[in-house]
Each structure stands twice: as structure tokens, then as C-alpha cells.
N, C-alpha and C positions, 0 to 999 in steps of 0.2 A: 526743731526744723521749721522753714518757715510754714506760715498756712498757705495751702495751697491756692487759693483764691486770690491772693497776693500781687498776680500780675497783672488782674483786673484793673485795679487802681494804677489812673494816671494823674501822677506826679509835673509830667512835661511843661506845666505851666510856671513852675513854683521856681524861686531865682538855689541857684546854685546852693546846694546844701553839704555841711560837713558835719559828721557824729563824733561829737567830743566822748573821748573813751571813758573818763570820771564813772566809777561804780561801775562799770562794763568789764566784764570778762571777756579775755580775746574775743572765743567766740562767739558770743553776745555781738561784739562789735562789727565782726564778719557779719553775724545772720542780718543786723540792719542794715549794714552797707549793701548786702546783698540787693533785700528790699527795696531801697531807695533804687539800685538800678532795673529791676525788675521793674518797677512802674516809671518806668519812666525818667528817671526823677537827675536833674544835674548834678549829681555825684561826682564832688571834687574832695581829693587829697589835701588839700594846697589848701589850709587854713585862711591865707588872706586871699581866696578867690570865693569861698563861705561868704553868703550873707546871712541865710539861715543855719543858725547851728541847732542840734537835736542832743539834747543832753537829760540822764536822769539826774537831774537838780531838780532843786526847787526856790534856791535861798539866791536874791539878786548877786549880793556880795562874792559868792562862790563864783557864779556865771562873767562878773565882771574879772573876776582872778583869772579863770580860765581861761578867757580871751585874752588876758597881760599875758600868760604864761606860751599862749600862740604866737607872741609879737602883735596882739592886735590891741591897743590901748582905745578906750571909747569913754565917753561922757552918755548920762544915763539922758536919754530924749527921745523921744518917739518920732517914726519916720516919715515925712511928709506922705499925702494920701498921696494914691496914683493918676501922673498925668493921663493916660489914658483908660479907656477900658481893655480887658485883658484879648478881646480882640482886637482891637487897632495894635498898638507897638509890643507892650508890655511894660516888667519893670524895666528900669535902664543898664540893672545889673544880669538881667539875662544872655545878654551878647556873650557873655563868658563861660556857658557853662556848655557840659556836654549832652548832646543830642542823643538819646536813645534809638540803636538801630530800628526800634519798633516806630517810634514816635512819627505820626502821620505829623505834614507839611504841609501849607497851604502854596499855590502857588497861580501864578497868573494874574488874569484881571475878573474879578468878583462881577456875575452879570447881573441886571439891573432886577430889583424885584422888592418883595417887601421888605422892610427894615428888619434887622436880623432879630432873631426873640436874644434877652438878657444872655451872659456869659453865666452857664452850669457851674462854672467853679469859682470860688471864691478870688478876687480880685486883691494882690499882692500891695502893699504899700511900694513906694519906691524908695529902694535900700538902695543907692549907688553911692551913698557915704553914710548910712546906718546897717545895723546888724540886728536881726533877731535870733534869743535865744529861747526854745521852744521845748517844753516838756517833749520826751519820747511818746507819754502816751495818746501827744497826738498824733504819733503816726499809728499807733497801735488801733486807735480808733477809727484811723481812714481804710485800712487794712481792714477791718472788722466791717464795716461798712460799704466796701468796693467804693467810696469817691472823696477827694478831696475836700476833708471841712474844713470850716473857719476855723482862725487857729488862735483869733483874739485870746480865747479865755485862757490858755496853754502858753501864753508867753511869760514867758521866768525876767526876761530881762531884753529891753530894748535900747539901746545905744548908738549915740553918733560916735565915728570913726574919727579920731585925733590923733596927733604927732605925739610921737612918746614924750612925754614931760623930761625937762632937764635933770638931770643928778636922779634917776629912776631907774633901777635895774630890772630887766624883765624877771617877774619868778620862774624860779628853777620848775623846768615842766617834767608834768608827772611822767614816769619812766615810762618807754615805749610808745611813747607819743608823739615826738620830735617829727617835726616836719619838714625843717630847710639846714643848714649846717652849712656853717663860717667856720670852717675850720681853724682858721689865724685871725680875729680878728684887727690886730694889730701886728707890730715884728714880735713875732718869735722872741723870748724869750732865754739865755745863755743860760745851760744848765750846768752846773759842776760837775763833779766826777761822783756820783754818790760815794756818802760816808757816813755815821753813824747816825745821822740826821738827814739825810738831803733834801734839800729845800722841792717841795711838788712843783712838777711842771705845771702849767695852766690846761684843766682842763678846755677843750673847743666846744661851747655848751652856748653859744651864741645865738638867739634865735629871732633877734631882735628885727623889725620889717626893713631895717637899710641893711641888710645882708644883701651880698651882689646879685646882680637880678640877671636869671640866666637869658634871657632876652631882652632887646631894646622894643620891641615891638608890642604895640597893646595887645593883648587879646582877643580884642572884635575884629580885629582883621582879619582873625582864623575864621569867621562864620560870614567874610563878605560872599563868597564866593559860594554861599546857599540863596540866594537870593538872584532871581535875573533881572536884577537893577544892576549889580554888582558883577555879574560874571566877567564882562568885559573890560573891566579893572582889576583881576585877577594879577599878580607879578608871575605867575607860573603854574603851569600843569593843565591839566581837558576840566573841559564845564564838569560840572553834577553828572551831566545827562551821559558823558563819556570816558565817566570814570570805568578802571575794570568791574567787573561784576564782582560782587562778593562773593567769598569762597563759601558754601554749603553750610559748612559751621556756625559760621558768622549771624545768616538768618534764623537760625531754629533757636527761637527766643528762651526757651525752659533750657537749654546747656549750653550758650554761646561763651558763656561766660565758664567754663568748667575745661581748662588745657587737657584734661585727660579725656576731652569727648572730640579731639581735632585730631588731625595728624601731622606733626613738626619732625620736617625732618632736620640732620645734623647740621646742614649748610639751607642757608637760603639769600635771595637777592638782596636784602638790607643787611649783612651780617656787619657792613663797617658801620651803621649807626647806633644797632644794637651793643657793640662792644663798646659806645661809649657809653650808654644807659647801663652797661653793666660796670664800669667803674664809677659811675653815681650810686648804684645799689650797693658797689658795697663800702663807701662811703659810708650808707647809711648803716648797712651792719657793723660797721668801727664807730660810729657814733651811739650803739645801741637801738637807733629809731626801727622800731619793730614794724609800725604802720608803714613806713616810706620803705621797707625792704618788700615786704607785700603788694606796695602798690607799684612797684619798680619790674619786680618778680610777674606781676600779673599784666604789664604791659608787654614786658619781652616777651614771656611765652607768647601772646598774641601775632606778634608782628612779626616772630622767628613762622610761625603758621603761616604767615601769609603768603598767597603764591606769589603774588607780584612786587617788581622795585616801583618803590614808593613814588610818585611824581607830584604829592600835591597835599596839602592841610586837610582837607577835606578826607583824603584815603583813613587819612588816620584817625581822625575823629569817628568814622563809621566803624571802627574796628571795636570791640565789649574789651573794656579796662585801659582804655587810649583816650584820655583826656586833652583838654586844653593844651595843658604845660609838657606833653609828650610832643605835640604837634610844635609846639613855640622849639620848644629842643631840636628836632627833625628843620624846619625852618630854617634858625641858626647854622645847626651844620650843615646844611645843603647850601648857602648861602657863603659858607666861610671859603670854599676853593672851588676847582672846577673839577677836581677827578677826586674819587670817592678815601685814596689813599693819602689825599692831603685835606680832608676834610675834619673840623675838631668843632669842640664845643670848649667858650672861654671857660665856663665853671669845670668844665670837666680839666682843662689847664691847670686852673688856680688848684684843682684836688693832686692831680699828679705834683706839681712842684710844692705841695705841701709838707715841712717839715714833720710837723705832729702827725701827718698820717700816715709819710712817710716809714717812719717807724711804728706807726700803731699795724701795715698793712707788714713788714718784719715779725714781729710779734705773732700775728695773726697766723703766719705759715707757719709756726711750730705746732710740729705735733701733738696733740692734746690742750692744747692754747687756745680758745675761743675769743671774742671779742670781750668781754669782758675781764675773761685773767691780761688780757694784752694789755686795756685801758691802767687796769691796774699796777701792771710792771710799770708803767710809763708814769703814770701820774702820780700814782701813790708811793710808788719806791723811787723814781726816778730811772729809773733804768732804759739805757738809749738804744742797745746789741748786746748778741749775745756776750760779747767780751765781757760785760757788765753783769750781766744772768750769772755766770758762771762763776765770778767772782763775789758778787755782794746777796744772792739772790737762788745760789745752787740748792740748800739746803731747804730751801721752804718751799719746791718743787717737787709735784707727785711725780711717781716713776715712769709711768708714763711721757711727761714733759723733759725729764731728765733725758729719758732717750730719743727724743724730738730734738733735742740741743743738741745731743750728741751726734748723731749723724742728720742733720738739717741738711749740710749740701748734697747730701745723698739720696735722701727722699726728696730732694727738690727735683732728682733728676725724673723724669719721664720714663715708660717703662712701654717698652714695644708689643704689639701683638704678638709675637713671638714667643718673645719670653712669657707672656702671661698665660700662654698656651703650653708653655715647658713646666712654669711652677704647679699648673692646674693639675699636668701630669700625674708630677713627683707626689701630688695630695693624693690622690684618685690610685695611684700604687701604694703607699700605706693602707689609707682606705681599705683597700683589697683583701693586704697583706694581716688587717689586724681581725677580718671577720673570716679571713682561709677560705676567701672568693677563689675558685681556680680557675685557671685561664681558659680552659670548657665552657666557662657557665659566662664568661665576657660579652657585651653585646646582650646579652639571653634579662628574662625577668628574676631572674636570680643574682644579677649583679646592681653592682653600688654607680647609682647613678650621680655625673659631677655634670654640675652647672657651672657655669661662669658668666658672671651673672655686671652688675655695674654700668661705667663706662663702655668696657669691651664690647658685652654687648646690643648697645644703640650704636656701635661702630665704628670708636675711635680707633684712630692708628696709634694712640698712644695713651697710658692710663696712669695718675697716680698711683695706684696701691690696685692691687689685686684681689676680689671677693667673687670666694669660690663657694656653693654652695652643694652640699652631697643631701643624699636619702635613698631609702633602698626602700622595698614595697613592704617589706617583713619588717614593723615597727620596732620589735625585739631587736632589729642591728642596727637601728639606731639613736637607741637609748643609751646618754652616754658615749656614745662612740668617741666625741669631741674630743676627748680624757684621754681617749688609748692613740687617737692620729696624731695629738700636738707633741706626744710623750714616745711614738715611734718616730714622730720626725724631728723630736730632739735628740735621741739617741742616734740619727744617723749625720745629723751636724746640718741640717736645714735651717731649723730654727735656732736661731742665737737668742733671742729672749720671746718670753710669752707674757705678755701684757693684761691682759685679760680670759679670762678662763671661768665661764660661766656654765652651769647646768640650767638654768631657768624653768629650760619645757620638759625634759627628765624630770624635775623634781614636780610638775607636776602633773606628770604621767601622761608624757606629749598631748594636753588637751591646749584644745585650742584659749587664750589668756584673757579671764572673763571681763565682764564690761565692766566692771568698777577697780579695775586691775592698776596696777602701780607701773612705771619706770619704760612702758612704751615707747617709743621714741618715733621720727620721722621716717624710719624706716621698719619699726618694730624692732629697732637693734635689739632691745632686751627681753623682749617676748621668744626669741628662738635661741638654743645653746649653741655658742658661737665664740673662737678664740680671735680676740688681736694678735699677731705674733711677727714679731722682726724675722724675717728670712734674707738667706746665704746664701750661695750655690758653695758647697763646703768643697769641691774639684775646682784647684786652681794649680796651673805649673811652679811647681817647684825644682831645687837645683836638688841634685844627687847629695846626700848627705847632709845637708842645710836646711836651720829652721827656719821658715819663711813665713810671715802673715800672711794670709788670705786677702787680698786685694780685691776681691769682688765686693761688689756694690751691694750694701744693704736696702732689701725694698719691704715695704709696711703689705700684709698679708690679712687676710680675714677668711676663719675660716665657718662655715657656717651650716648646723645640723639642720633637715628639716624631716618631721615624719612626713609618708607619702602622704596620708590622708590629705595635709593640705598644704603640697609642695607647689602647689599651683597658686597658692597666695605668698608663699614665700618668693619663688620665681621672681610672681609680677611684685611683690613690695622693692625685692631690690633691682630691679631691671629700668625703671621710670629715670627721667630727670626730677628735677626737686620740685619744682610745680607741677610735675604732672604726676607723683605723689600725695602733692599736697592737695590738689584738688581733688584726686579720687576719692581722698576719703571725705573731704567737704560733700562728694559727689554721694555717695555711699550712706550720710549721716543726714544731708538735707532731703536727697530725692527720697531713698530707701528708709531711711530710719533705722541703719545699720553702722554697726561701727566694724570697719577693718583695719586690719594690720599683719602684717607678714607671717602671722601666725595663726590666721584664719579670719573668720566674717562671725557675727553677732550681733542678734534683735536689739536694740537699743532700749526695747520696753519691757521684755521680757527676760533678758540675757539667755535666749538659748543660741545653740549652733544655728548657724543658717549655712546649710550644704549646697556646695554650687559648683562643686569638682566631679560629682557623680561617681561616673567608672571610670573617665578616662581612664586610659592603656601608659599614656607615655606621659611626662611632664608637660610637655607642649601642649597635648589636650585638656589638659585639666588646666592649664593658663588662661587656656580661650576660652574653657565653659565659667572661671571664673569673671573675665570681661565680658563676658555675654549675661551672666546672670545678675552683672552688678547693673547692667543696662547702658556701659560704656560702650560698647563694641569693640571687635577686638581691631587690634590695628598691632603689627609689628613692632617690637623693641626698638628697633632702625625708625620710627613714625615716634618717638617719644622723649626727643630733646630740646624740652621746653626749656634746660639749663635751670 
């Protein structure tokens, strides 16, 4: 986790920085980005908005590869000194980067007095068409130090910025690194019908700097309008001084940046610009880029938080995870029409009328088909629809996918409050039925408590798939239980197939799944026993005498065991949206030094229990004492769609 002392150190001076992932573990790569925004520090995504990059290298060669494999080609040359000192202008690459909610501003006119003492920090070269690449350990040492040192001796490699060379392919970038995506960069490609051989489609692995540029607009124009030289050449929105006030969250610098310490509700005033930034992210998850799904993920959550509709570049920049190229985004579409229902973004165009993604985003909605089996039906086998799947492609599908193909337009349909409230039933009466719960002891601490738990409830009217979650307070019912409810509600014609069917926490003796533990997932799927299962409503009208199919609609169920002890981590593991999961446990792991997941909490150093459920009486309670004691606070499930 990071050191605490961490936020001491400002960064605010330093020109926009990007951490090359090379020898970094995800979360490695998190805990630095973290830090760079923590102090300060112009933390961009966006590879060619970098001029310092932070990489564990050390070998020039390496460092110049990693910037081809960016799209950034350079000549090795060191960067003229700086025209100014770091108080008069700065570098000239600094207009681009983003401002830290903390970071103090000067402003006005400087009154007369003595000449100012030296600049404290060290004074940047001017990179406006060079790049430095910079050992990590120099931030390690600024950190360690609380101030920004000289960074001469820690530079790996220094480069002028040149046009990619003729007949030069950019290297293939290391996986989960990708940062911009030319889906087509030329026509498309006519694919045959596969056959014994089919020729691969191309993959879209383009990453080259003339990839279309999602704004016409520089940059610095986003930061004119922090300046009262500039306000009154603004093209739209209230000064600085009249902007709305930031929401609460926003300023409380140690968790601004943590979606599960805000409150998002389901709807908010920007939802039409967010829904374009969500078909760029997952763009980026058909492309693999793991980093641009993160960084995509952690702008939405933000902006879905925020109370107010957006009026102006500057809102958005003040916002923790709202960069430059959010705001240039937000720009463009506010620019593109006059009402919000005919507002678009071109890239986000060129993604919709994309052929290859077109089908990779097909792909992608089958069940048990992730972004990568997608890429691979397509590219590797050639495969366009399922018509294709089924014929050249049926057999070397796990069963899971098989039945994803098989009723696709079925699970595509939407599934009502209603219904999810009928199936929750029919669980919660097996349930009952298989421990000889009687209908006396219903309501009372002697019966089988059901959650419904998901989408439903943060509130939608409508849910893909249904996840229901039981537990009773007497651990002995349920251990195992999973086994006897999939297996009573196959014999009464519910469930048509069972997908998965796991004991996990039964086997090991419902304890909570210790730190160094295997198969965890984003929601703890595999730390708690839990079935997948295709369900039916098996009552459907039939004619007197006549055998008829069952016409009702197949929906995707999930059923899910939790002991009481810690049903209150289960609850909240599956109740969140996906960022505000994901950051709880970033939240849990950097603040606390705990690792959670739906199957309880643990010291990170010590691996024991950390109890934070106490007595709660009812589920509910034991939710709230675990957001209370993670130090999140509690906030309603309805408060927690960060999407």
C-alpha cells in the first residue's frame, strides 16, 4: 500500500507523466498511478500527452522500444534547458496536463516587494517535442523524502519526438497496455466463409500516432479558462469563480479518488455523455487495453457522481480521474448539436459503424465468452455469427458457451422486477422446503434468509440475469445447501441446466478464503458456493391432450450460499456496480491493509479474520457495520452505480 506520507510530496510542477507498465504488476501500476495523483502530479493515460514516462527499466534500448510500441517514435537527444524559471511560465508541455483538486494556483497581480528567493523545486527542461524516460526509483525517492528531487541522475533515456520513419511498423505493445484503438485502419478486409483453413481476419492492433484524433482542438485550450487573462475568451460556461461548488467527495483529498467513498446514483444530469464514454470503454475491453478500461471506468464513475450538468472544460478537469482527453471528449460532444439527444462523439461513430467490432461486440454478449475468446473466434478461426459458431466452431466450446449460443436471443431479453421477485420466490421455497423450515418459524430467526442482491438491487427496472443470495444464522443449514436447492429445483422443472456447481466455502468449513487464496474473482464469485443455472417457469398453457414445448423464456440465474457470519460481506460484494467494487477493495488494501471479498475481510500482514459484522440481528446490519468498519461509510445500494 502506498506510504502514508505520500501526499506530502508535490508533484504539480512536473510536465505531465505516464507509468509504462514493463515489469509492473497491475497492481504495482495502480499503487504508482495512484501516487502520482496523490501529489499532485499530471497524471495522464494518454501516452502521447506523457512527456515524462516512469518505467522500471534501466537499458536505453528497451526505453526507446517502449515508446515505438506507444506510437511515440524519438531520436535519442537531450531536451533544451528551460526558457523560464519554474515560476514565471513553466515547461511548455505543461498546458496539458491535469490539475490536482489540491494543487494551490496562483492568481492575480504579484505585489511589489523583494525579488522572489530561488524556485524549491527542481526546474524541468522544456519537453514540448522531447520525452524523458525516468527510473521509478525516482519517485520512490521523492516519496521517501516528501519533495521533488532532481531527476538528472534517474534518467534512462532522453529523446526528441519524430514522425514514425517510412516502411516502420510500430512494435506489437505489451498486453494490457494499449492506449488508443484504430479499429479499421484501412477497408476492411472480405472474409470467406471459414473452412478447413480460413484465412485470419486482421487483427485492429493499430496504435500508431495518426490514429484519428478524437478532437480537433489543442489541449491548452482546456486550461485557458484558469487564468484571468483568459476567462473572457472562454467559448462557454461561468468563470472559475462561478463554477458549481464541488460535491463533498470531490475535496477530501485521502478518498476522492475511491467511487465507493461517493454516492452515484442510477440516473444522473450527464447520463447522454457518459453513455458515449461507455462505448469507448468497452471498445477498449474488445481491444484487451486493460489500462484504458480503468481509466475509462474511473472517469465514469466520477462524472455519474456528480450532481451537476456539466457547462464547461474546467468542471471536468476539477473532477479525481477526469483528465484532459475526458474534457476534449465532453467539448466535442457538447459542440456536435444543440440538444443532448443529438449529441455524438466522431470516434465514438467510427467505433459504432466498425465492422471488426461490430462482431467482436456479438461475440462478446455470449454467454461465458469474454473479450478475449471473442477476439479469438474472429481472428483466429475466422468466425463472423453465430451461424458460423455452430457450424465450424460448435465443438471446441465449453458448455457453458454452448448454452450461451443456444439461447442467445433469450438471455438478451431483459428480465423485469417482477419476475426477479417471482424467481427469488420459487428459490427461497425450496430453500425452506429442503431444511423443513415450517411456515411458523417464516419471518422469525429460525428461517432461511434470501437476498436479491445485483442490478435489482441499486434499482433497476430491468436486469440481466438474476443473483440471489440465501443464509440462515445456524451455519449447519448452510453447508452445502447449494447441492440439495439446485437438485430440488431440478426435479420440479425450474432449472433446465446447471452450469456450474461449486462447494468452495463448504469445503472449507465456511471459513472465510485466506490471503494467499486461489480463484477470487471481482466479486469473490469463487470464494462463496454458488450455482450458475439456466431457469424456466416449467407452467405454461397447454392444449388438452397434446404434447407441447414450453415456450417460456430461458433466463441465466445465480444461486448463491453465504454463512451468516459474513453475509454481510457477501450482501455488499454483490450489491456494488463494478467500480465501486473495484475500488473498495483498492479501498480496503491501500487505506487498511486488508484484503476483502465476498467472503469476508483479512489482515493483509498477518492473514487473520478481521471481524467487522459483530452481532448484527439482520443482514442489513451487518452490511452497514461492514461499511463502517472498512471506513467507506455506509451509503445505500440505490447510492452505488458507478456502472
Amino acid at each position: 500500500m502506498p506510504p502514508p506520507h505520500a501526499a506530502a510530496l508535490d508533484l504539480s510542477s512536473a510536465p505531465p507523466i505516464f507509468i509504462l507498465s514493463t515489469h509492473l504488476s497491475t497492481e504495482e501500476l495502480h499503487e504508482y498511478e495512484d501516487l502520482v495523483y496523490a501529489a499532485g502530479g499530471a497524471l495522464t493515460y494518454n501516452p502521447t500527452e506523457g512527456r515524462v514516462f516512469l518505467a522500471r527499466i534501466s537499458q536505453k534500448k528497451r526505453a526507446a522500444f517502449d515508446l515505438r510500441s506507444k506510437g511515440i517514435w524519438t531520436e535519442p537527444g537531450e531536451p533544451p534547458a528551460a526558457l523560464a524559471t519554474e515560476g514565471e511560465s513553466g515547461p511548455a508541455a505543461r498546458g496539458r496536463k491535469r490539475k490536482h483538486p489540491n494543487s494551490s494556483q496562483s492568481s492575480g497581480t504579484s505585489s511589489p516587494g523583494p525579488p522572489p528567493s530561488p524556485p524549491s523545486t527542481p526546474i524541468w527542461p522544456d519537453l514540448s517535442s522531447h520525452v524523458l524516460v525516468i527510473k521509478l526509483e525516482w519517485l520512490d525517492a521523492c516519496i521517501k523524502q516528501r519533495t521533488q528531487l532532481a531527476h538528472q541522475s534517474q534518467v534512462v533515456y532522453a529523446g526528441k519526438i519524430i514522425t514514425k520513419p517510412k516502411g516502420e511498423s510500430t512494435p506489437p505493445p505489451i498486453p494490457s497496455t494499449v492506449t488508443y484503438i484504430k479499429a479499421t485502419p484501412g477497408p476492411s478486409s472480405t472474409h470467406a466463409v471459414p473452412s478447413a483453413a480460413p484465412p485470419a481476419p486482421r487483427p485492429f492492433s493499430s496504435h500508431s500516432r495518426t490514429a484519428p484524433s478524437l478532437t480537433k482542438r489543442p489541449p491548452p485550450r482546456l486550461h485557458r479558462t484558469t487564468t484571468s487573462e483568459a476567462e473572457g475568451n472562454s467559448s462557454r460556461g461561468p468563470s472559475p469563480s462561478k463554477l458549481p461548488a464541488l460535491p463533498s467527495w470531490a475535496t477530501q483529498s485521502n478518498t476522492a479518488s475511491y467511487a465507493c467513498c461517493r454516492s452515484t446514483l442510477l440516473t444522473g444530469p450527464n447520463d447522454s455523455f457518459i453513455s458515449q464514454l461507455q462505448k469507448i470503454k468497452l471498445a477498449r475491453i474488445l481491444t484487451l487495453d486493460a489500462i484504458g478500461v480503468r481509466a475509462y471506468s474511473t472517469s465514469i464513475a466520477a462524472l455519474a457522481a456528480y450532481p451537476h450538468e456539466l457547462s464547461s472544460e474546467t468542471e471536468i478537469l476539477r473532477l479525481p480521474g477526469c483528465n484532459s482527453r475526458i474534457a476534449e471528449l465532453w467539448l466535442e460532444w457538447f459542440d456536435s448539436a444543440d440538444t443532448n439527444a443529438e449529441r455524438s462523439i466522431a470516434h465514438v461513430r467510427q467505433l459504432d459503424a466498425d465492422p471488426d467490432l461490430t462482431i467482436l461486440r456479438g461475440f462478446y454478449e455470449i454467454w461465458g465468452v469474454g473479450a478475449d475468446t471473442a477476439r479469438k473466434l474472429y481472428y483466429t478461426h475466422g468466425l463472423k455469427d453465430l451461424d458460423d459458431i455452430v457450424e465450424y466452431h460448435w465443438n471446441s466450446l465449453n458448455r457453458v458457451q454452448q448454452i450461451g449460443v443456444k439461447f442467445y436471443a433469450e438471455f438478451a431479453k431483459r428480465i423485469p422486477r417482477a419476475e426477479v421477485e417471482a424467481i427469488a420466490g420459487v428459490i427461497l421455497r425450496h430453500a425452506r422446503a429442503c431444511k423443513g423450515i415450517k411456515e411458523s418459524d417464516w419471518g422469525t430467526e429460525r428461517d432461511m434468509v434470501c437476498v436479491i442482491v445485483g442490478g435489482y438491487r441499486r434499482g433497476k427496472q430491468e436486469s440481466g440475469d438474476v443473483d440471489v443470495i440465501l443464509s440462515h444464522r445456524d451455519e449447519g443449514v448452510t453447508h452445502e445447501l447449494v447441492v440439495d436447492v439446485v437438485r430440488s429445483l431440478e426435479i420440479e422443472g425450474w432449472v433446465t441446466h446447471t452450469l456450474t456447481l461449486q462447494t468452495t466455502t463448504s469445503d472449507r468449513d465456511q471459513q472465510t478464503l485466506p490471503f494467499r487464496g486461489e480463484g477470487h474473482g471481482g466479486h469473490g464469485f469463487d470464494s462463496l458456493d454458488k450455482a450458475l443455472c439456466v431457469w424456466q417457469d416449467p407452467n405454461f398453457d397447454s392444449e388438452s391432450g397434446t404434447i407441447q414445448k414450453n415456450s417460456n423464456i430461458h433466463r441465466r440465474v445465480d444461486i448463491i450460499l453465504s454463512p451468516w457470519r459474513t453475509v454481510g460481506c457477501a450482501v455488499l460484494g454483490w450489491s456494488g456496480g463494478t467500480t465501486f467494487q473495484r475500488d473498495l477493495r483498492r479501498f480496503a488494501a491501500k487505506v487498511k491493509g486488508w484484503k476483502f471479498d465476498s467472503s469476508g475481510v483479512r489482515d493483509r500482514a498477518s492473514g487473520a479474520v478481521v471481524e467487522l459484522e459483530g452481532n448484527g440481528k439482520t443482514w442489513e446490519e451487518r452490511e452497514r457495520n461492514v461499511m463502517e468498519g472498512l471506513g467507506v461509510g455506509w451509503r445505500p445500494p440505490e447510492e452505488r452505480c458507478t456502472g
